[in-house]
N, C-alpha and C positions, 0 to 999 in steps of 0.2 A: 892637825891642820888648822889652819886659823881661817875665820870668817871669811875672809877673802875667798879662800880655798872652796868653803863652802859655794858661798856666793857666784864665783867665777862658775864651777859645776855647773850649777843653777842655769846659769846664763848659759851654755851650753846645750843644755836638752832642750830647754826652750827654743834655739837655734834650731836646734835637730829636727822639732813637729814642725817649726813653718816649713824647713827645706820639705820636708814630706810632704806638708798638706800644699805646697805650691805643685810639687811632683804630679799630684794624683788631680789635681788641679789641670794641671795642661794634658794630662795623659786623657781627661773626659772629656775637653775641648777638641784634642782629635778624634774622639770615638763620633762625635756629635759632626762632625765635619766630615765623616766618613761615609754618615747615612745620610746625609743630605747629598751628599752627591749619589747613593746609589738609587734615589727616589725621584730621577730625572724621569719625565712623563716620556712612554715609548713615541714614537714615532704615529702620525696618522694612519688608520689604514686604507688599501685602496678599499673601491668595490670590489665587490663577488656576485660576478650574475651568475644563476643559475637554469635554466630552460626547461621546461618537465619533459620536454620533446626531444629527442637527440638529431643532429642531423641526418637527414636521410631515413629518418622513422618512415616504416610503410605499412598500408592496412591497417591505420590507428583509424579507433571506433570513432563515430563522432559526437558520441554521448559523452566523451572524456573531456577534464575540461584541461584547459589550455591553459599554461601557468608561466610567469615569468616572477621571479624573485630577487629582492639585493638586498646581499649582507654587510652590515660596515660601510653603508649608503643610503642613497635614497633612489629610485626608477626616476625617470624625469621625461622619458619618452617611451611608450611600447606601441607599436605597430604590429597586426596581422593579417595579412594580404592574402586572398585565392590567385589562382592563374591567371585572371583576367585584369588583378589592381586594384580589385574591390575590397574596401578594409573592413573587417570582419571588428563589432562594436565590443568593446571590453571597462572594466571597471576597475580603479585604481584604490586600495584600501585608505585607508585616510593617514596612515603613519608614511605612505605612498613608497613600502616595502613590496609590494604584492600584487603583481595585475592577473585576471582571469577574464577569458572571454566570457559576452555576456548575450550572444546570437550563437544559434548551433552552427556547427560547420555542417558542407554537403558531403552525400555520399561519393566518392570516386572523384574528389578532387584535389590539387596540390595547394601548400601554403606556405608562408615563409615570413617567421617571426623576428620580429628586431626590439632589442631590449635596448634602450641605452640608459648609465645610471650614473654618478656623481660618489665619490666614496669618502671614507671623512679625509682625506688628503686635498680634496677638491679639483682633483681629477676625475674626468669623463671617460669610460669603456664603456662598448657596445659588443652585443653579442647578436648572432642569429644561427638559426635554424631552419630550413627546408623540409619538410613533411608532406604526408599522402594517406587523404581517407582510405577506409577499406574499398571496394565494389560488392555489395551485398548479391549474394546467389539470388538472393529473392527475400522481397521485406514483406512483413506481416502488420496486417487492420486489425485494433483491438475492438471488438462490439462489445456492450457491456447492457446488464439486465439490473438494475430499473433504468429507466432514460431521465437525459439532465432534467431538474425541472420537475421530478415526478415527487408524488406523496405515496407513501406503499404503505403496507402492512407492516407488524413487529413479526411474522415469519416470512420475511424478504431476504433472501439470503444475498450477496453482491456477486452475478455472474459475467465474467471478462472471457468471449471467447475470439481465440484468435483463428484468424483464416489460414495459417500455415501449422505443420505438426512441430511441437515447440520440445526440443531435446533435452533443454538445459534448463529445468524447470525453477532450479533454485534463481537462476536471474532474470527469469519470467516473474517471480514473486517482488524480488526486490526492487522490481522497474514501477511496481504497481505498490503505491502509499494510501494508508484508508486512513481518514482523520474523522474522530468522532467528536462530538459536543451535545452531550458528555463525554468524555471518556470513555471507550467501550472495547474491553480484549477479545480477539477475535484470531481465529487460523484461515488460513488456505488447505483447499482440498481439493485434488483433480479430479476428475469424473474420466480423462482421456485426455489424449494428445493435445488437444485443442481449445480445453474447455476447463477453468479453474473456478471457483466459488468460494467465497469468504463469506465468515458470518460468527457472533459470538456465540458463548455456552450456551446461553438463554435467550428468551425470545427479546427481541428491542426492546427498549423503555417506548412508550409513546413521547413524542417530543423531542427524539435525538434527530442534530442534525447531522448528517453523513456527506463526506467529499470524497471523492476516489479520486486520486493524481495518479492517471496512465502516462506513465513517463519510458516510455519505452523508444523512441526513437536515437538514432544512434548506438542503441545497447543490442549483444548478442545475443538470441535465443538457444543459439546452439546452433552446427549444421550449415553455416555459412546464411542462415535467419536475422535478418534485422529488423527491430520495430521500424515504422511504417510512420506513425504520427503520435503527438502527446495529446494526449486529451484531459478535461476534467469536468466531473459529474458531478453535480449535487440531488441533495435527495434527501425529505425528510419524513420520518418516521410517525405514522399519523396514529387516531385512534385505537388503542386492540381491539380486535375482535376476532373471536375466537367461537365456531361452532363447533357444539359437542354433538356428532349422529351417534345414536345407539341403537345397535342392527336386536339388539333384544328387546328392546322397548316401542323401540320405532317408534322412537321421538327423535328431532334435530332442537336444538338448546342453544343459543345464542346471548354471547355474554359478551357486552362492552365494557370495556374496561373495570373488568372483573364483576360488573354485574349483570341478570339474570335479565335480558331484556324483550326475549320472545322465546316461546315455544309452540312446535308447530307438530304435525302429523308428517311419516315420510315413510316409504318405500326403498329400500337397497336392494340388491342384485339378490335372482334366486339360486336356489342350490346347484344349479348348471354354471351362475353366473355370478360366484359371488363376487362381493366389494371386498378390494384388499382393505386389511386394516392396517392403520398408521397415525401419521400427522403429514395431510397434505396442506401445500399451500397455492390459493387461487390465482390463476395466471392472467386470464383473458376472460372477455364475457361478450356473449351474442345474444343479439333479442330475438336472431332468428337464425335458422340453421337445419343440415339434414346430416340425422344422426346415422352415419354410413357405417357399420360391422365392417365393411370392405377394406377400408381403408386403416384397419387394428389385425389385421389377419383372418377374419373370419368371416369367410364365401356363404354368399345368401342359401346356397343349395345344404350346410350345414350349419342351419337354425341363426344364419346372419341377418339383416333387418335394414333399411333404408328408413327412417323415419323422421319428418320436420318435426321440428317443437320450436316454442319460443322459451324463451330467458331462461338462456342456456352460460351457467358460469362454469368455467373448467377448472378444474382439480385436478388431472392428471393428461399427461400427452399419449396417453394411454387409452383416452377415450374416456372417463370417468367426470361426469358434470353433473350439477347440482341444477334442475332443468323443471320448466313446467311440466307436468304428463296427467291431463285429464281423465284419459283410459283408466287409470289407477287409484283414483281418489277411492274408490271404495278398500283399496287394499292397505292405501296410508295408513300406518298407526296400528295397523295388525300384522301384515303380513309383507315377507319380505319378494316382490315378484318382477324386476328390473333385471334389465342386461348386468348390472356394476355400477349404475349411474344410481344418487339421490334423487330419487319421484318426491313434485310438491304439487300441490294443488296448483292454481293457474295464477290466482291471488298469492299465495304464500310463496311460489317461485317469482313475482316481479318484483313484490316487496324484499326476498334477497336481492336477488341483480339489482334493484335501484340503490342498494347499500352497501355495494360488497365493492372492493377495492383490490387490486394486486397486492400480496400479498398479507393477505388476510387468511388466517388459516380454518383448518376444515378435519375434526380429530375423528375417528372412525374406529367404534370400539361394537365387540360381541358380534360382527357379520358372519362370521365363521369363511371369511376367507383367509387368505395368506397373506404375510408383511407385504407391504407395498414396497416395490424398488427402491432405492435410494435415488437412482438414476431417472425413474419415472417423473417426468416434471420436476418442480422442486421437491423431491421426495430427502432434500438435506437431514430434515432432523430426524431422520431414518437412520442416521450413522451418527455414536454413539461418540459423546466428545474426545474420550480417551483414544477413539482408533482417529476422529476427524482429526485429531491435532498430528498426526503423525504425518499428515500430507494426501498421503497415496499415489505418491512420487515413481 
């Protein structure tokens, strides 16, 4: 073959790779024009309202709250009306995705929600709903032990009683929120139908301040029971003090805040009458009063007693107070000769009562009586945390 021959070859293949690489050339230009069309943006969407209420909902609580929602939009108008036209105040989140009422509803009455919303299409749908509270069988008052405003002791324990019997005790708890500062973990414990008490492991810090949110209105107790009203209580946790009585020594011992700051002579209940032993905590106190056996079960005619005294602080609902008693100063400090109550001189009983505060506790060791109730007054730290935290449901 002569050069030519070569040559011409040559020229050839070369031929051959442009036609190829022009090929795979346009073959990429359509792969590329392919995806660009398939990455057209969809379509706007509308809104999607949603109602938390369905039409014609009935015997909805009126502690629940009222929700209106839009998906794929924005709310632009919510409306909530009772029977009469009155519109019930509500709150728009700020991405204004989300309105909730922000006034309770009433017991036993009708409502009727209207959402309208904007969707990213920029079209307007509106939705509504018709609804109806429950009628409560009968609503219950929550009273509560310390009162707003009060300074108590670090054996205060937090008692909420209701005036109806409350069945469903687990949403009795969760209507009632306890917020400490500091921080402080604590359980509920029922005593009965009607009667619940929080409190932590240990005694308060002095210094804590305590809030209880009774939020119970609207919310079921159980039994066709509705809270009654929402309350909230503040209360803060003052000095410790803590008296130590010792029915062996017959001495009462008195320590503020962990120090040793009087010790006095005293009298406890005799061998007919002993003083329970325990950890009471002080309820109430009277500068004057008549110490009635009658009124704790036991008839004058067997060995009962009617007797005034002054500064009189009570320990237990049982009759048991830390009291002047004259008659007895020669017994203080020896001998134990009282119904159950602590005998103090007349001096050394004012000087308590002028210092003693609810809850403030009161610890009762070697009387040779029996454990004090749990139930008796605030006889709480009588029940041992591991069974308090279980409820007593």
């Amino acid at each position: 073959m002569g050069m030519w021959g070569k040559r011409g070859a040559g020229l050839v293949a070369v031929a051959l790779a442009a036609t190829l690489i022009t090929a795979c050339s346009g073959n990429g230009e359509t792969a590329q024009g392919s995806a660009a069309s398939s990455s057209t943006p969809p379509p706007p969407k509308p809104v999607t309202l949603t109602l938390a209420l369905n039409e014609g909902a009935a015997d909805v609580a009126p502690g629940l709250p009222v929700i209106a929602t839009a998906a794929d939009g924005k709310l632009t108008e919510v409306t909530l009306t009772n029977g009469e036209g009155k519109a019930v105040q509500g709150h728009l989140n700020a991405e204004g995705t989300q309105w909730t009422n922000a006034e309770m509803l009433g017991y036993g009455k009708t409502y009727k929600l209207t959402a309208t919303g904007v969707g990213e299409d920029g079209k307007p749908q509106t939705k509504t709903s018709s609804f109806s509270t429950v009628k409560p069988r009968t609503q219950t008052f929550v009273s509560t032990n310390p009162m707003d405003g009060s300074t108590v002791g670090v054996g205060q324990p937090l008692a909420f009683y209701f005036d109806e019997k409350v069945t469903d005790k687990i949403a009795a708890e969760q209507a009632i929120q306890i917020t400490t500062d500091p921080k402080v973990e604590g359980a509920f414990y029922w005593f009965n139908e009607k009667e619940v008490h929080w409190r932590p492991q240990e005694f308060w810090k002095p210094g804590t301040k305590v809030t209880m949110h009774v939020k119970v209105y609207g919310k079921h107790m159980g039994n066709g029971v509705y809270g009654q009203e929402d309350r909230t209580i503040n209360t803060v946790i003052g000095d410790s003090v803590i008296h130590e009585a010792d029915g062996g020594t017959h001495q009462l011992v008195t320590k503020v805040n962990g120090v040793v700051t009087r010790t006095v002579p005293t009298s406890m209940g005799n061998a007919a009458n002993t003083t329970p032993v325990g950890t009471y905590v002080i309820t109430e106190k009277r500068d004057h009063m008549i110490m009635d056996s009658t009124t704790y079960g036991l008839a004058l005619e067997n060995g009962g007693y009617k007797t005034p005294v002054d500064w009189a602080t009570r320990m237990s609902n049982s009759g048991i107070f830390v009291h002047s008693a004259p008659w007895s100063v020669g017994d203080q400090g020896y001998r134990n000769v009282s119904h159950g109550c602590l005998n103090l001189a007349p001096a050394n009983a004012k000087f308590f009562f002028d210092n003693a505060k609810q809850g403030d506790i009161v610890i009762v060791r070697n009387s040779g009586g029996p454990a004090l109730e749990s139930w008796d007054g605030f006889g709480d730290w009588q029940v041992p945390w591991d069974q308090w935290v279980k409820g007593n449901r």
